[in-house]
N, C-alpha and C positions, 0 to 999 in steps of 0.2 A: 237123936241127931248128934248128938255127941262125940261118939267113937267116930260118925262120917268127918267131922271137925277133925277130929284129931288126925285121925289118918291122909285126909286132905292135907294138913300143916304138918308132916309127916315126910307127906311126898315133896312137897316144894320146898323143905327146907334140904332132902335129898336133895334133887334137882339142883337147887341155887349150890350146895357143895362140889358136884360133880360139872359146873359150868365151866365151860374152857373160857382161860383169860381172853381179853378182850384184847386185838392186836393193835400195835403202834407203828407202823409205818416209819422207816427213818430212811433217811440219803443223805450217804456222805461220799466224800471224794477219794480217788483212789490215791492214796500213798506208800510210803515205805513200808518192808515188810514187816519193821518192828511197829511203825503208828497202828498197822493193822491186826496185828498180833493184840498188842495192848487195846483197841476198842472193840475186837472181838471179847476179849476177855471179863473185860466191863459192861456189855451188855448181856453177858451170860449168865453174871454175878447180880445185875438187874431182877432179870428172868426170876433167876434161886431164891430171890431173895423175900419172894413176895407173890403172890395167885392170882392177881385180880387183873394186870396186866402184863402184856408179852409182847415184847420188843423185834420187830423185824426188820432188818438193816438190807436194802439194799446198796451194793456200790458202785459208783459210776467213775469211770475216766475222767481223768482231772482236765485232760486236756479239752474235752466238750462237758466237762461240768457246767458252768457256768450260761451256755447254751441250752441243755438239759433243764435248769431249774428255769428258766425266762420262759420257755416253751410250756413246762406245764403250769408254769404261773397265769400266762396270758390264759390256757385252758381251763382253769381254777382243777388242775389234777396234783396238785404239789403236795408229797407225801402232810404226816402231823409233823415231826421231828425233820429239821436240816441243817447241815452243815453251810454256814457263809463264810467267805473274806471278810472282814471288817471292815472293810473304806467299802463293802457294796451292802452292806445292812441298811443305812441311813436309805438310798434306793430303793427297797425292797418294802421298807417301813415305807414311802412316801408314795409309794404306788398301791397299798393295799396290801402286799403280799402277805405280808407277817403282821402276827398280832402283837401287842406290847406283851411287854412280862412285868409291866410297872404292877406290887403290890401282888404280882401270881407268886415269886418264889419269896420262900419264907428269909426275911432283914438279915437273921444269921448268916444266910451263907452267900447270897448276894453281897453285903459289906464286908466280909472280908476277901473279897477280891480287890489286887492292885487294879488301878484305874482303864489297863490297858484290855482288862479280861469284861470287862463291861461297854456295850456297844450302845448309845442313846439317839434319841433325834428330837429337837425340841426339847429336851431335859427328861425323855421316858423313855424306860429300858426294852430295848427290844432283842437282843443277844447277848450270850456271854460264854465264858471260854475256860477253857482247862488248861489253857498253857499259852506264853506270851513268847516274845524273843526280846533282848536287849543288847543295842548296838553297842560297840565297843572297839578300842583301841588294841588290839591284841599286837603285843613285841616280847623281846627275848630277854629278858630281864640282865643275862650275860655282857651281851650285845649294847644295850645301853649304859652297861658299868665302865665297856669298856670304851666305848665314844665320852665318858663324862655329862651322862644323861640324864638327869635326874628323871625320879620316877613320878605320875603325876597321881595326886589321888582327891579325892572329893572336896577337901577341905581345899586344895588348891591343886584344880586342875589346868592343863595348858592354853593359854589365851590362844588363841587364831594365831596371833602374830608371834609369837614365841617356838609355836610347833611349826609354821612356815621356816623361822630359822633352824631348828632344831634338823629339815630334812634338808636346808641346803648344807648345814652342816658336814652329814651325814652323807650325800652325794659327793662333796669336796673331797670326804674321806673314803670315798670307793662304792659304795651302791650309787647303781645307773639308775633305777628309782627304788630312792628311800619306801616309796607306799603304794602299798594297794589301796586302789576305792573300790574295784569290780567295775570295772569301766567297762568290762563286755559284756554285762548285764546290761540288758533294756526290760520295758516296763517299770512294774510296780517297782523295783529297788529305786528308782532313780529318787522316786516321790519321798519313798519310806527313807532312802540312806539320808539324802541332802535337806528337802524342805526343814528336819528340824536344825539345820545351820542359817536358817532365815531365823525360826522362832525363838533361837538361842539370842539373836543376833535384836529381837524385839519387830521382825515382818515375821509374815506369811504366806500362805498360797489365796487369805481370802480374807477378812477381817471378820474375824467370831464373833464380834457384838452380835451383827446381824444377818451374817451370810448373805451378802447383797453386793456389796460392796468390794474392790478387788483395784481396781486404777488408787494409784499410789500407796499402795501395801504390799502386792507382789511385784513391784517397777519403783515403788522409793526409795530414797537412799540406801536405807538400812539393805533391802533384799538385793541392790543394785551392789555394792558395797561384799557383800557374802558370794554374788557369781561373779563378781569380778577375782575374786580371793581362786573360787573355784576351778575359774577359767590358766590361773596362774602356774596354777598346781599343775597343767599339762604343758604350758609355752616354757615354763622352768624344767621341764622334764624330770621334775619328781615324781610324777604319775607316767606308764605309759600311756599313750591313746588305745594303742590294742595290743594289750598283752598278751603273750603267746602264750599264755597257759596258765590256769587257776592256783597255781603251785610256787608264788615267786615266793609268795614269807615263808611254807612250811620246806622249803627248798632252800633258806639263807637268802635270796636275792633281793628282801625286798626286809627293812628292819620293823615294818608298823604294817599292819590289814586291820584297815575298818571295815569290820563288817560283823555280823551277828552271833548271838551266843549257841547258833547253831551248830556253829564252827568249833565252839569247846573242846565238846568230848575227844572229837579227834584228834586238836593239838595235842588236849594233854596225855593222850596215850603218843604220840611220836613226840615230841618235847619232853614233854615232863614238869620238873616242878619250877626246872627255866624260865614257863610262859608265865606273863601277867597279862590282864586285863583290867587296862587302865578305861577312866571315863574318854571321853570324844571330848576335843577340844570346844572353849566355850568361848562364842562370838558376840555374849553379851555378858550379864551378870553372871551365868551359870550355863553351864551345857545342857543340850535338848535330847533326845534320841525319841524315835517314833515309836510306837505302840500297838496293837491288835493283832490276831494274826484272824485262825478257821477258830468259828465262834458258833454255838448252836442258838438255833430259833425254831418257834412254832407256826407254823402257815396260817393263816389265814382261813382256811376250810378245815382244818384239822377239826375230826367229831368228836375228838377223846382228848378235849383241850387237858382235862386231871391228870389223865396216862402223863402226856407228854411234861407237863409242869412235875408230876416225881419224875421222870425220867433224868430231867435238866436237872433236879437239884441233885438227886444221885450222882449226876455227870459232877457237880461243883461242891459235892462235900470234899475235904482236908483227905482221908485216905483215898479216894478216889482218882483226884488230882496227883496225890503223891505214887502212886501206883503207876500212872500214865508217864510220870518222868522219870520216874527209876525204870522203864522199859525202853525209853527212847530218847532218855537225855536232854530232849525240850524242857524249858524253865517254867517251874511251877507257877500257876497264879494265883497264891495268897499263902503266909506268912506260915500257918501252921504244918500246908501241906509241905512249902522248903524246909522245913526243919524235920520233915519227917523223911528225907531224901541226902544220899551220898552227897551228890554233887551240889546241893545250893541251902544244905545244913550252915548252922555259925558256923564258921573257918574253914568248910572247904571252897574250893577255888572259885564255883559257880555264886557263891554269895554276892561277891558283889557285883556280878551281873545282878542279881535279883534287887540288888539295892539300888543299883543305876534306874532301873524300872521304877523303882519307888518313886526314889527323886526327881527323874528327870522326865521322866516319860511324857507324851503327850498325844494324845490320837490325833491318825488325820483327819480333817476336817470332816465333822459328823453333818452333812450335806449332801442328797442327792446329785448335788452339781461336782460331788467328787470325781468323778472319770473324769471330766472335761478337764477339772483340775489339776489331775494328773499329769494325764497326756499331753496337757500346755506347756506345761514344765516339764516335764520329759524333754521336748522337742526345745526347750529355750536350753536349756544344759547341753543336749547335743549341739546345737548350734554352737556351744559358746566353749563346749570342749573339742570342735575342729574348726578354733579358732574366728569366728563369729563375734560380733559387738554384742555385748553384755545388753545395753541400755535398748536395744534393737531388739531383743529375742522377747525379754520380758514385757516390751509393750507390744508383741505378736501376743503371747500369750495373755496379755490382759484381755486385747481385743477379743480372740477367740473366746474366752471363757465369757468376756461381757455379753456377746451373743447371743453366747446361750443360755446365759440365767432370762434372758430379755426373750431368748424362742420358747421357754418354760416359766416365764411369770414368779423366776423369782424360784421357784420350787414351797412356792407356799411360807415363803418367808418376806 
């Protein structure tokens, strides 16, 4: 019986060598040709790297992504590996869709992610990310030498009311508007650009103790106080209302754009070494800027929960991350992989974007009741940037949002 043993344990240990990995299912959203050039690449380097599992990416339209994953959620068909938004993970955790990753990826590489690359709900991890963005003050370094502008930086950056003068300044002295906000943006910027000008300010869109609560936190003084600031910015025509075109700073008409570290790479190839990127003015102790951006998670049905959990950490190791933002200029998320990176290494220009992130950052409110909270405040800023009563908008939107924590019980909080 022996040689039958042997050649039995023979064949199956052939067998087991010549088994085709086990496939991972993934869906992600369609973007630019370099985001996708760069996640092709890192999932091929996956693939190489290792035999026991094999990575299949399919990709969807951004514009019905979000339709796409709700669809086969409800049908429990939702790939292992997906790509989310961060303000829609808390959602997806509170419906079942996704499982947590609390304790599945190894402390290393989950902790060193800055706060914005980690997505929670009730204080357990359910997504996490490879690259973040940080809002910022972007002007011409020239330009303000030659208005008498001082430069603002961490240790001391522009109060609210300091930078409101500094732009009517700046108008008096010949810009029709001193600033861009991206006021022709609607949706998610509204939420991402401004609510951290409440949190800076000590409001927000909901009271974080306990995500319950919202009547006199997003309509109290303090938040009442910050859209009136904001409503100013357009009666004083240092903002326009509808700017005719995305191009007034890198065009000279406009000496300040807040708006993201997305925007980097391209100034600094038409500027130069001109541009600075100063913090966002701070409407309380310190300035706020938001956090998160597309963050991967594991479904809920996913069979090859192991596949997926190396997948993710692969995705969130230091050369990984640095590899994705030297192909696409998005800002690294975690310390070692920007120091392995042109752009957001010690002393070049992208740093202190990365440190803004550190310091200031803040996710939006990790709460399924985040869309409602969006969209209230979207619609209260619209209102109140074509001229609308501040104290009027925000207690619309408290209303609405009260509703609906009151038609969903709260969201289990």
């Amino acid at each position: 019986m022996r040689p039958a043993i042997l050649l039995l344990a023979a064949t199956l240990a052939a067998g087991a060598a010549l088994a085709e990995p086990v496939e991972i299912q993934v869906w992600r959203h369609q973007t630019g040709d370099a985001d996708m050039r760069a996640s092709a690449a890192a999932e091929a380097r996956f693939n190489r790297q290792q035999s026991r599992w094999r990575v299949v990416v399919e990709t969807l339209p951004q514009g019905s992504y979000q339709q796409s994953v709700i669809a086969a959620a409800m049908t429990k068909k939702l790939p292992c590996v997906l790509d989310l938004d961060q303000p829609a993970v808390p959602n997806f955790a509170w419906a079942g869709h996704v499982q947590t990753l609390e304790g599945a990826l190894r402390p290393a590489g989950v902790e060193a992610l800055i706060p914005g690359a980690r997505s929670t709900l009730k204080g357990k991890l359910y997504a996490v990310g490879q690259f973040d963005a940080a809002l910022a003050l972007f002007a011409r370094r020239s330009v303000l030498a030659t208005h008498g502008i001082r430069l603002a930086t961490m240790a001391q950056p522009y109060t609210a009311t300091e930078f409101r003068d500094i732009l009517r300044k700046l108008k008096n002295e010949g810009f029709r508007y001193p600033l861009d906000l991206n006021a022709q943006w609607t949706g998610e910027w509204v939420s991402y650009g401004f609510s951290p000008w409440l949190q800076s300010a000590g409001a927000d869109l909901i009271d974080r103790k306990n995500f319950t609560r919202v009547d006199g936190v997003l309509n109290g003084d303090a938040a009442l106080g910050v859209v009136d600031y904001y409503g100013s910015l357009f009666t004083e025509r240092l903002v326009a209302r509808k700017p005719v075109d995305d191009q007034s700073f890198p065009s000279g008409r406009a000496a300040f754009h807040y708006t993201g570290s997305w925007s980097a790479k391209d100034y600094l190839a038409r500027i130069g070494d001109d541009l600075v990127a100063l913090p966002p003015p701070a409407f309380g102790a310190q300035p706020r800027i938001g956090a998160g951006s597309w963050q991967w998670a594991v479904s809920s049905s996913c069979p090859h929960p192991e596949g997926a959990r190396q997948f993710i950490e692969f995705l969130i190791s230091a050369p990984e991350i640095a590899a994705f933002s030297q192909a696409t200029g998005l800002m690294p998320t975690s310390e070692a992989a920007a120091d392995q990176t042109a752009l957001y290494r010690p002393g070049a220009f992208g740093r202190s974007l990365f440190e803004y992130a550190r310091a200031y950052a803040l996710l939006r409110p990790e709460t399924p009741a985040y869309p409602m909270l969006s969209s209230s405040f979207e619609r209260a800023l619209k209102e109140v940037r074509e001229g609308g009563d501040s104290a009027e908008a925000l207690d619309r939107a408290v209303e609405a949002i009260q509703q609906d924590l009151k038609r969903n019980r709260n969201y289990g909080f």
